[in-house]
LOBAMI-762363 format. One record per residue (C-alpha): residue number from 1; residue in one letter; z, y negated, x negated. Coordinates in steps of 0.05 Angstrom, whole numbers, m for minus. Example, Ala and Ser with C-alpha at 12.3 -4.5 7.8 and 13.67 -1.06 7.14 Angstrom:
% LOBAMI-762363
num | residuo | pz | py | px
1 | A | 156 | 90 | m246
2 | S | 143 | 21 | m273
This chain:
% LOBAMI-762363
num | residuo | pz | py | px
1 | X | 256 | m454 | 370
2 | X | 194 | m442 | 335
3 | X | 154 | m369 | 344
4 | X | 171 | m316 | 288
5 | X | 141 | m303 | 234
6 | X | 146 | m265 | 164
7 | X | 108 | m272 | 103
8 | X | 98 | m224 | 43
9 | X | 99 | m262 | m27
10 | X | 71 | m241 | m82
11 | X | 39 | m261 | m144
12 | X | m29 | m223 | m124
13 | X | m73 | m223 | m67
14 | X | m81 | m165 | m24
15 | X | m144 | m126 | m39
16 | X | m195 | m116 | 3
17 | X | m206 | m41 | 7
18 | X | m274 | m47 | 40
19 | X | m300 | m79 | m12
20 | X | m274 | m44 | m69
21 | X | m307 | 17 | m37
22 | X | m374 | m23 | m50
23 | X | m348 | m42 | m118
24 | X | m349 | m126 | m110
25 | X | m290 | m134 | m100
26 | X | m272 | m194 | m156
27 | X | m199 | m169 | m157
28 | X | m222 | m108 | m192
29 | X | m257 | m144 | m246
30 | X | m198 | m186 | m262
31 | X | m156 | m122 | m288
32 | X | m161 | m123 | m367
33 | X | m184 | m67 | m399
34 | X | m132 | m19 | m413
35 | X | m82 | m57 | m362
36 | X | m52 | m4 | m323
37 | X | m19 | m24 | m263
38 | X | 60 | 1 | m256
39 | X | 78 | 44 | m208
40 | X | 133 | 1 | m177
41 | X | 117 | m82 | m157
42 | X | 166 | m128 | m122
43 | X | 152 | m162 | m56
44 | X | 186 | m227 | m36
45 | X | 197 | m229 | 45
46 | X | 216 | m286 | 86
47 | X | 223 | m280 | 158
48 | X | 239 | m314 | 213
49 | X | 283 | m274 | 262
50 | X | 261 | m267 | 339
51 | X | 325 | m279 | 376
52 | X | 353 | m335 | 330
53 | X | 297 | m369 | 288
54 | X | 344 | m359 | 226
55 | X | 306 | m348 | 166
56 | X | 320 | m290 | 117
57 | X | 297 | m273 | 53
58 | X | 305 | m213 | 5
59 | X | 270 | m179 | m48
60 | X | 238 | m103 | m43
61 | X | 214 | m60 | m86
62 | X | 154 | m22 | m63
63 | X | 122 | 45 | m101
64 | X | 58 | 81 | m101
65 | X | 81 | 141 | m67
66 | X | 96 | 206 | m98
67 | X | 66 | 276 | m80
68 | X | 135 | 297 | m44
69 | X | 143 | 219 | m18
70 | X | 70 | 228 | 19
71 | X | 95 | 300 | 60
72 | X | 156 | 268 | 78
73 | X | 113 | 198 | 107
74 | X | 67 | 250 | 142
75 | X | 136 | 286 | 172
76 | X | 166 | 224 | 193
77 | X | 102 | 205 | 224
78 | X | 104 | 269 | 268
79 | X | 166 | 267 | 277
80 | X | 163 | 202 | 305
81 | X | 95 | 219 | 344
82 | X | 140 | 273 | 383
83 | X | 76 | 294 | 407
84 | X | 14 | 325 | 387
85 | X | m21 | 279 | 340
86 | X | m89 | 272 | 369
87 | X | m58 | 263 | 443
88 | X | m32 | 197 | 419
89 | X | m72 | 130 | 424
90 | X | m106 | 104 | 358
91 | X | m62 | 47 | 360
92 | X | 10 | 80 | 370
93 | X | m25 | 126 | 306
94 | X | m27 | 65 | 274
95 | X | 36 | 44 | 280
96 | X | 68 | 97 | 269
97 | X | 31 | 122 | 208
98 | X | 44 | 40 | 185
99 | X | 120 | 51 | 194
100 | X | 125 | 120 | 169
101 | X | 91 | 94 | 101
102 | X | 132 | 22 | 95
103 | X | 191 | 62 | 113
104 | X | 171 | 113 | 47
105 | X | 148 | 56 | 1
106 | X | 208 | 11 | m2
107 | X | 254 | 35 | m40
108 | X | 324 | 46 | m6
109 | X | 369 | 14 | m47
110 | X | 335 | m59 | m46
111 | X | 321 | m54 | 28
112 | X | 373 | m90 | 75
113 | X | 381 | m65 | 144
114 | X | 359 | m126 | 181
115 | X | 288 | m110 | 145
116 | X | 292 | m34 | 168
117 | X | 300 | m52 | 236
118 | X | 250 | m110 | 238
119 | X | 190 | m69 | 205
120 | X | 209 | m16 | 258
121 | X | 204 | m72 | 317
122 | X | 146 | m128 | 290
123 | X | 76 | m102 | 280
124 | X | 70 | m168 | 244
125 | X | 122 | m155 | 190
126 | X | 103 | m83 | 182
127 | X | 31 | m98 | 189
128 | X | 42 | m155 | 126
129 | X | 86 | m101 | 73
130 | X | 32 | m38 | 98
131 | X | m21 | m82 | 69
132 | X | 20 | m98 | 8
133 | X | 30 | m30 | m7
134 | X | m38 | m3 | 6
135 | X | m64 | m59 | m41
136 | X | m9 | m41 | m88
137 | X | m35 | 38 | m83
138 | X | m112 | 5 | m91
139 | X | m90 | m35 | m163
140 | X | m59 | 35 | m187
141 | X | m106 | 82 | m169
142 | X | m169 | 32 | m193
143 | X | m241 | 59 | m182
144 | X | m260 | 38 | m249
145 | X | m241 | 22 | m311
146 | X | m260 | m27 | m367
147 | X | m275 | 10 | m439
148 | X | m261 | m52 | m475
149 | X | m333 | m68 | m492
150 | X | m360 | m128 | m476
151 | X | m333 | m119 | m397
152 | X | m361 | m57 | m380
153 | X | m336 | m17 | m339
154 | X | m331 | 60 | m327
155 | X | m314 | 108 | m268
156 | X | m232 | 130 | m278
157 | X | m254 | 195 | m250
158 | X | m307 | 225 | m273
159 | X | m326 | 307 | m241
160 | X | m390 | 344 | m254
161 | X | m421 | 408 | m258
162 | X | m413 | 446 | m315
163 | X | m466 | 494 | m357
164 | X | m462 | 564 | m350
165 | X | m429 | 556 | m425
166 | X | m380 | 505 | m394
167 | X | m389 | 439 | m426
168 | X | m409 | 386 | m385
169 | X | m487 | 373 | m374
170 | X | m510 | 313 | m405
């Protein structure tokens, strides 16, 4: 029998949020300008079950969460903590705050409960679709934008002080 193991497909590569934070990350530059990134994105799973080496596949469909969808992760994740946050160790934090969010991002109707009980179970599996949809939450929420002009690029948030007359200062 060969060792487990799951994989995530998808057309794009995860991004890598360290260096999107220092702005080279190429993935970034690769978005056209204008191209906005939708809030849903199918991920193709295959996986390798641990007591009987049978392969499965299915389709999800994972979202960038919503306001109410990101209080409900964090209550799940206490909820599942049973204990003080801070008295648990950084890596049961981990996984629970990796479950809680999976659990939130797939959306329930395209999930099949083999999948529910594996990314509860294999920190491999639920390690693979928590990077998914953290890249997935990266592409929608880009740091920049491109203006259309020749490449360039410009901040998608923009906040400064404003004069005491309330327009922005130059």
């Amino acid at each position: 029998m060969t060792a487990p193991h799951a994989a995530v497909e998808n057309e794009q590569k995860p991004v890598d949020l360290r260096a999107m934070s220092r702005g080279d990350d190429p993935t970034v530059a690769q978005r056209k300008p204008g191209a906005l990134a939708k809030r849903t994105r199918p991920l193709n799973i295959v996986y390798d079950m641990p007591e009987t080496g049978e392969t499965r596949r299915c389709t999800v469909t994972i979202s960038v969460l919503t306001r109410d969808q990101e209080t409900r992760r964090a209550q799940w994740a206490a909820s599942m903590a049973g204990v003080p946050w801070f008295h648990l160790p950084p890596d049961d934090q981990m996984r629970i705050w990796q479950t809680a969010t999976v659990l939130t991002a797939i959306n329930d109707k395209t999930a099949e409960d083999w999948l529910l009980e594996q990314i509860a179970e294999d920190e491999l599996l639920r390690g693979l679709i928590y990077q998914e949809v953290e890249a997935h939450r990266a592409d929608y929420f880009p740091p920049d934008v491109g203006t259309g002009n020749a490449g360039e690029t410009r901040p998608r948030v923009s906040v400064a002080p404003a004069d005491a007359a309330g327009h922005p200062e130059q």
